[in-house]
C-alpha positions, 0 to 999 in steps of 0.5 A, a space after each residue: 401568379 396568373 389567375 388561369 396558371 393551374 397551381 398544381 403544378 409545382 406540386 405534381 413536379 414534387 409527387 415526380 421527384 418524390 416517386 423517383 426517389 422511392 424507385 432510385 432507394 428501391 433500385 439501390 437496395 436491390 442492387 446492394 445486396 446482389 452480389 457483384 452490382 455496383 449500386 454507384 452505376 445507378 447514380 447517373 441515370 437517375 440524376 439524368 431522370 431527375 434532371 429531365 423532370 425538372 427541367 419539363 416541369 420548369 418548361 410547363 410552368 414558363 410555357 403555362 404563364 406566357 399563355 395566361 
């Protein structure tokens, strides 16, 4: 690891996916228990958010140790 790499970056990615995961559950049970929801319709667009965490999270941590 590089001396100047901020090393809370791997644990703020975490913190993300850990909040959309509590946000997705909460969505999930809400829509469960309306009546006629799908909870499935869900499923895409919190993959995709998921995958837009990931993928900053992985640019800010390629980005930060080329600088250093």
């Amino acid at each position: 690891m590089a001396s100047n790499q901020v090393p809370e970056a791997g644990t703020l990615l975490i913190a993300a996916l850990l909040l959309l995961l509590l946000a997705f559950a909460g969505s999930w049970i809400i829509a469960y228990v309306q009546p006629g929801q799908n909870p499935w319709e869900l499923v895409p667009w919190f993959l995709g958010a998921a995958g837009v965490i990931v993928v900053v999270g992985l640019l800010a941590v390629i980005i930060g140790g080329r600088r250093g």
